[in-house]
N, C-alpha and C positions, 0 to 999 in steps of 0.2 A: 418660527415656533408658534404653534396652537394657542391661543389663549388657555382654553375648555381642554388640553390636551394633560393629564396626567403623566409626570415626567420621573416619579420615584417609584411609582409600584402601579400595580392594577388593582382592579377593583376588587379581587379579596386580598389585597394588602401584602400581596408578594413584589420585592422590588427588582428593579432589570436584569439582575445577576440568576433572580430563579427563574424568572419571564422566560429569557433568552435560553437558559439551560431546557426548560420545556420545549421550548419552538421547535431545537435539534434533535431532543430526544423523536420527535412526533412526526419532523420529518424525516431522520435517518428510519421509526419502525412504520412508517406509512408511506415511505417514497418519494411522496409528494400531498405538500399542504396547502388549500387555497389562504391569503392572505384574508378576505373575509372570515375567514372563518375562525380562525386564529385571534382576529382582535375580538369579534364574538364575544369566543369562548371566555378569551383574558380580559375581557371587560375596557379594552384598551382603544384606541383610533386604529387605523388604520397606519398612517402615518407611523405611528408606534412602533406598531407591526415590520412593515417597510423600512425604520432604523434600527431596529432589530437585526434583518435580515441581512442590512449591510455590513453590521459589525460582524455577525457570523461570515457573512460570506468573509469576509476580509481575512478572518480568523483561518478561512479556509475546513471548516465546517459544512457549510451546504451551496448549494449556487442558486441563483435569482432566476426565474424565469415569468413568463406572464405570466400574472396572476398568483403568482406565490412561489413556492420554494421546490427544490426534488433535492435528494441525497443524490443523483445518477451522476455518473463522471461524466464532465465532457473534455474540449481543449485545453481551458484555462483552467480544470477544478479537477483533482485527484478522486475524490470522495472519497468518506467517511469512513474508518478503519471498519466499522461495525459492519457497512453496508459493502464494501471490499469481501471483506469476511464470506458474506451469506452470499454470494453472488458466483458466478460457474464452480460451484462447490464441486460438484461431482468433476469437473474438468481438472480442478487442482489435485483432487483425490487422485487423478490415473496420472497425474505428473507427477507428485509425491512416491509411488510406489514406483514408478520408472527411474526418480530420480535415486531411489534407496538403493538398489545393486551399482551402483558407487560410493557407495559409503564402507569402507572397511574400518577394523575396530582399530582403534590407536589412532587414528587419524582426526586433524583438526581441520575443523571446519567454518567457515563464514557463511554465516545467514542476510540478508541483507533486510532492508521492511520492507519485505511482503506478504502479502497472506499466501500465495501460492510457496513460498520459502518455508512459512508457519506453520503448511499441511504437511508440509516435509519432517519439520522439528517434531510433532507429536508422534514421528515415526522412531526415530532417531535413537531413542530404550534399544530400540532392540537390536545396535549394533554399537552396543557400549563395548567399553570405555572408547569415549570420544572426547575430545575436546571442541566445547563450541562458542566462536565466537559473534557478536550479534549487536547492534544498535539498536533494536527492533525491542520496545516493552514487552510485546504479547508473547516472543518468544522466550524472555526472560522468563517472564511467571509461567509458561507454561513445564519450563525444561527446571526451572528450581527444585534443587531437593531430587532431583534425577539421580538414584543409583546408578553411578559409570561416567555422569558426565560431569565432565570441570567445563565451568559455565563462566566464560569473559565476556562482561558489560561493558558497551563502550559510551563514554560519558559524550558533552559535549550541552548544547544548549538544545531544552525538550521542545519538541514542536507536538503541542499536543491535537492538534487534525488527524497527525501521523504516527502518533504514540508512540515517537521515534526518535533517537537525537541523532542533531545535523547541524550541521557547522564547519567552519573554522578547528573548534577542539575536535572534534571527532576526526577529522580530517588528521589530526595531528596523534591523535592515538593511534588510530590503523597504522599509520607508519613506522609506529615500533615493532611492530608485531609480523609474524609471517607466518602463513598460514596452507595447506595442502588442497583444497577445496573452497572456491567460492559455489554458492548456491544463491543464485539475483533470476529476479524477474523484470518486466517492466511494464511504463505503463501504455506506450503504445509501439507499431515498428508501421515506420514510413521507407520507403527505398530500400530495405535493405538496413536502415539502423534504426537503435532503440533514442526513443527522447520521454523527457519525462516532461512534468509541470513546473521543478522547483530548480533554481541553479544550485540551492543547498543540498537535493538530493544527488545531482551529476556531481557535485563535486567530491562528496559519500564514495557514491558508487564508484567512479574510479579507483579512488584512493583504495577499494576493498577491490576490486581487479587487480592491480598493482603487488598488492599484498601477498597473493594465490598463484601456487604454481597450475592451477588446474578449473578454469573458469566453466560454468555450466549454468545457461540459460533455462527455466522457468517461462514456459508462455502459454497460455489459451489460448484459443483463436481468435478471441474478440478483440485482442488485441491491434490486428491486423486491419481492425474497421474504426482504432481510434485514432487521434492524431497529438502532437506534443509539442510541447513550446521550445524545449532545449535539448540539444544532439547528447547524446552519451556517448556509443559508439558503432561502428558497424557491427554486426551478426557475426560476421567473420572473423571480430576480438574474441568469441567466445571459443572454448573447444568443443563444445557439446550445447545444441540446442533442443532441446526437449517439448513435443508439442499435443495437445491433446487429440484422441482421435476424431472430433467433431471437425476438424480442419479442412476446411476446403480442397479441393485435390489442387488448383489453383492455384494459393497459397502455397501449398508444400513445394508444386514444381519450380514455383518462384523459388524457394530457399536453396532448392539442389541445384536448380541451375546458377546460385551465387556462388557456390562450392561451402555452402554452410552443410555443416555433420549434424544432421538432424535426426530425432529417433522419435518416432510416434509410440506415446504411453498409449494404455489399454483401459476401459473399464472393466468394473467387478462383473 
């Protein structure tokens, strides 16, 4: 530790809880924030800075790279619901309306955390009455208050990177429940299966396959250029894999020739 290093707040008298809150906001809306520039601005070392950025990264908020910070996902690091969000929008938009001519009304549904599941849920009105169930915050507050839809929250312990609960409990809720429709996406596909970053999210996401008589894949293409730390399951666990039309021709021959049901959405 620094002698000369200020360890409660910076130099306009904000302490590490709003410091740190700042860092994420600034690199989730700018991508990417040099580590100079950041103590700068917060009046703070450098150093500061740098334990900052560990406890976020740890938090699984942003990942370390040289020279400072990026929201971008890589192997180890999911990224940022916000920065998930704004990212192949228009790819999840033509999965979302591909995925909607299987939704018939009376039917329940599972959503899982993803934002390509989330383009789907603000679609969701217009094939009420539905039942939806979901772990996923964003799609809670979006579908709340929904004329048609009876709306099940699944508890468990919040992981807030992923504004999402996951665990043990949640694991243990989905198991009472049975449901007509899963709707997962993920966050990379290697060989032929999906892995993600978290063993609490494989452990989610099974338990919500399990539940469904009727599983259906969510994926961009980019996925295909990411990699993951833990297996879920083959492509071939899904019945239906949904993919956007930016997709490499490559890519897709890969899927058919696995004997995966694949359907290429469309843009507006």
């Amino acid at each position: 530790m620094q002698a000369n290093e200020p360890q409660t707040g910076d130099a306009g008298g904000r302490g590490p809880i709003d410091r740190r809150e700042r860092i994420k906001n600034r690199v989730v809306d700018e991508g990417f924030v040099r580590i100079e520039q950041l103590a700068s601005e917060l009046g703070v070392t450098p150093m500061t800075i740098r334990r900052d950025l560990d406890y976020l990264q740890g938090k699984g908020w942003l990942r370390k790279v040289r020279g400072g910070a990026t929201a971008q996902p890589s192997t180890a690091f999911h990224g940022d619901v916000r920065h998930r969000t704004q990212a192949m929008a228009k790819q999840k938009s033509a999965l979302a309306r591909a995925a909607l001519q299987f939704v018939k009304p009376g039917q329940s549904l599972v959503l899982d955390d993803s934002t390509s599941a989330l383009a789907l849920a603000g679609l969701l009105p217009q094939r009420a009455p539905l039942t939806v169930i979901t772990n996923f915050v964003p799609v809670v507050q979006l579908l709340a208050g929904s004329a048609g839809i009876e709306l099940i929250a699944l508890g468990g312990l919040y992981y807030p990177a992923y504004d999402a609960f996951l665990g043990i409990r949640t694991v243990d809720a989905v198991s009472t429940l049975h449901a007509d429709v899963l709707f997962a996406s993920t966050t990379a596909i290697t060989r032929g299966h999906c892995y993600h970053q978290s063993q609490e999210t494989v452990a989610v996401k099974r338990a919500l396959m399990d539940a469904c008589d009727r599983r259906v894949l969510l994926v961009d293409h980019s996925k295909f250029q990411r990699r993951g730390l833990y297996q879920l399951a083959p492509l071939t666990a899904f019945d239906l894999v949904i993919v956007d039309p930016d997709i490499p021709e490559s890519d897709l021959d890969s899927l058919q020739s696995q004997g995966v049901d694949v359907l290429v959405g469309r843009h507006d």
